[in-house]
PAMARTI-632894 format. One record per residue (C-alpha): chain; y, z, x; residue number from 1. Coordinates in Angstrom, 1 decimal, padded with zeros to 4 digits, always signed. Example, Ala and Ser with C-alpha at 12.3 -4.5 7.8 and 13.67 -1.06 7.14 Angstrom:
2
<pt A,<-004.5,+007.8,+012.3>,1>
<pt A,<-001.1,+007.1,+013.7>,2>
END
This chain:
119
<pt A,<+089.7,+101.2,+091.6>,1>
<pt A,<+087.3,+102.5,+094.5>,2>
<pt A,<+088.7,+103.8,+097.5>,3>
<pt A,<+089.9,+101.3,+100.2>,4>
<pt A,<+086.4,+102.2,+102.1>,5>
<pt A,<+083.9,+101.4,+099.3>,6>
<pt A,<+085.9,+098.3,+098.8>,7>
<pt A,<+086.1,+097.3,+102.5>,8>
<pt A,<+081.9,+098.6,+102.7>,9>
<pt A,<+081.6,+095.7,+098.9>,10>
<pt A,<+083.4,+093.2,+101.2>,11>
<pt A,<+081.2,+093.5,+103.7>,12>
<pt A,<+078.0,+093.1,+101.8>,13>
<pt A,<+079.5,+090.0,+099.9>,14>
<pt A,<+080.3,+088.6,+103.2>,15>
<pt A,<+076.6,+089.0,+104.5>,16>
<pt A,<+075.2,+087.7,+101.4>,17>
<pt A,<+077.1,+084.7,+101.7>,18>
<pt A,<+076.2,+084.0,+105.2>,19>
<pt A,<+072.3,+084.8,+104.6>,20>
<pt A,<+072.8,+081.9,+102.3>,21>
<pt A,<+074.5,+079.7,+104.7>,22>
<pt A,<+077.9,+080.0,+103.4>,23>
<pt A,<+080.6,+078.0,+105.0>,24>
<pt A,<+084.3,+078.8,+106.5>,25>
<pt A,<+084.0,+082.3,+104.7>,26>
<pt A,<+087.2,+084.1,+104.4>,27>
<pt A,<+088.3,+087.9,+103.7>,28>
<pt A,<+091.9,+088.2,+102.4>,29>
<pt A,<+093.3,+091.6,+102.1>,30>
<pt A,<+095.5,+091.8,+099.0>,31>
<pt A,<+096.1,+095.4,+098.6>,32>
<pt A,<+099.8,+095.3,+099.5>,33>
<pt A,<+100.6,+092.1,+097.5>,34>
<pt A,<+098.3,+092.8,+094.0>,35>
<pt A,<+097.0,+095.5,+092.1>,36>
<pt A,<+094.4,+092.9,+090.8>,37>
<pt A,<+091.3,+093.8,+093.6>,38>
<pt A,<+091.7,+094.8,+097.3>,39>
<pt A,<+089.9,+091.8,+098.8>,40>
<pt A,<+089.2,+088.2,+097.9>,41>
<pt A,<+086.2,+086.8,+099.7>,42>
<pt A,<+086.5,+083.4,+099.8>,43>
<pt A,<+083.4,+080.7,+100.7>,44>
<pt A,<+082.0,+077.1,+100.3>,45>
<pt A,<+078.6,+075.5,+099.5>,46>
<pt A,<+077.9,+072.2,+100.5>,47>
<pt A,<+076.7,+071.9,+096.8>,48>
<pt A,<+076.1,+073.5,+093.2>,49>
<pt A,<+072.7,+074.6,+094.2>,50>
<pt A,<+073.7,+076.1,+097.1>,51>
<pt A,<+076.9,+077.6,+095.5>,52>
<pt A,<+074.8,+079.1,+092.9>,53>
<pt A,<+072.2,+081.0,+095.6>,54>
<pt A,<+075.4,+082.2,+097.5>,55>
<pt A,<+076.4,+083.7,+093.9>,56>
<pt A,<+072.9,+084.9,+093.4>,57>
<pt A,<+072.5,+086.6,+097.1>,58>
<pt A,<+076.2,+088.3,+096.2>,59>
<pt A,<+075.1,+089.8,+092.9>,60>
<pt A,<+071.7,+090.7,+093.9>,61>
<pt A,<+072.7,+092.6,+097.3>,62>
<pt A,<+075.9,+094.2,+095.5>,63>
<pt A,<+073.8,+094.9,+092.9>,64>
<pt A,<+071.6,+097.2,+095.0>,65>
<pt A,<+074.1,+099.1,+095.8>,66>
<pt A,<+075.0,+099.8,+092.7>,67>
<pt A,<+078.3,+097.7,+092.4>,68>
<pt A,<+077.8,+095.5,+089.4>,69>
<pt A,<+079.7,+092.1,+088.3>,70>
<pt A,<+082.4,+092.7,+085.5>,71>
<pt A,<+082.6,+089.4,+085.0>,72>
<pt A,<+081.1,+085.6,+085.9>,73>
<pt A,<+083.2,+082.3,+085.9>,74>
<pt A,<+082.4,+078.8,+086.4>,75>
<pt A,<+078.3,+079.7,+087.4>,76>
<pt A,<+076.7,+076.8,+085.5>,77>
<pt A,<+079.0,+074.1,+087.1>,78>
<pt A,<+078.8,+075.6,+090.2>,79>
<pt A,<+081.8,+074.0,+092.2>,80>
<pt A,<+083.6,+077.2,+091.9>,81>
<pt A,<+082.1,+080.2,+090.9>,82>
<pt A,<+083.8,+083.8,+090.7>,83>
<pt A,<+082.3,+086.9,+091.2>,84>
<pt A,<+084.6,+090.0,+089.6>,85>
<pt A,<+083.6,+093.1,+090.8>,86>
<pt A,<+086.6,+094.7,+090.1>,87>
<pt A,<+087.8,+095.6,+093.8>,88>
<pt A,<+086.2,+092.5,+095.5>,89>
<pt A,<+087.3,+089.2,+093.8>,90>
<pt A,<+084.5,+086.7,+095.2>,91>
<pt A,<+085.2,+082.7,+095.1>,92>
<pt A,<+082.7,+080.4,+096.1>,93>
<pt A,<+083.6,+076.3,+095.9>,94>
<pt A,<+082.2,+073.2,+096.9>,95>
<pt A,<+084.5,+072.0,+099.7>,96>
<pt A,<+086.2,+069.5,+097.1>,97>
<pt A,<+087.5,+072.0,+095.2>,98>
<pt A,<+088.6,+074.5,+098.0>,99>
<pt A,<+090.7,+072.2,+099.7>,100>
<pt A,<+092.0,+071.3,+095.7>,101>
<pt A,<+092.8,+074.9,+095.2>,102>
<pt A,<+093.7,+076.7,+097.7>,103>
<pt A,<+093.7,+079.9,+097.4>,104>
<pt A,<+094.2,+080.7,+101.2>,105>
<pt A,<+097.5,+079.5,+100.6>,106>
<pt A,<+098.2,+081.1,+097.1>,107>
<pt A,<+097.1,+084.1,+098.6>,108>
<pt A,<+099.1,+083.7,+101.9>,109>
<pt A,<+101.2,+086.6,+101.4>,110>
<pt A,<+097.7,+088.9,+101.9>,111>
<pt A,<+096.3,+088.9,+105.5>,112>
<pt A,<+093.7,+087.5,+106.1>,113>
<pt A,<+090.8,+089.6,+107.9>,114>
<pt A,<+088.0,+088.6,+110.1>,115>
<pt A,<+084.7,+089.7,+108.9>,116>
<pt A,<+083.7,+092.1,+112.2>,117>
<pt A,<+086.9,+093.9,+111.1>,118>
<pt A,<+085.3,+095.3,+107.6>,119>
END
């Protein structure tokens, strides 16, 4: 794991790439005190799989940059929930069907939830 600052800095990126790409109700959980498995989960929807798969794209490319590479990719070529592993930043991107089947916002309710300025 990367310090809590390059995590929180990968956070932030996601979050702009998301937004470039018009993501909608995106969402920073912190989960550092309830999970070893990342420090943040970045949550987002796309009003559909093309869009979902650009907001994927605009994450991995601007990460990517910076030299913060996926480990792994779920659910891309469907697109109505993609995941983006980077290791310390979990990213989730759904169609709003999906989301509201899901969620994770309440899965994950025992992390707090951070507004985006605060990265």
């Amino acid at each position: 794991m990367a310090t809590i600052e390059v995590s929180k800095e990968m956070a932030k990126m996601a979050v702009e790439a998301l937004e470039d790409r018009k993501g909608e109700d995106v969402r920073v959980i912190d989960i550092t005190e309830v999970s070893t498995l990342a420090d943040y989960f970045i949550i987002a929807s796309g009003t559909n799989i093309n869009q979902c798969q650009a907001m994927a794209d605009s994450v991995q490319e601007k990460l990517g940059r910076a030299g913060h590479m996926t480990k792994d990719v779920e659910g891309y070529d469907f697109g109505n929930w993609i995941l983006l592993d980077f290791g310390d930043i979990i990213v989730h991107i759904f169609d709003s069907e999906n989301r509201l089947f899901y969620d994770l916002e309440r899965i994950w309710r025992d992390g707090k939830v951070i507004a985006a300025e605060e990265l």
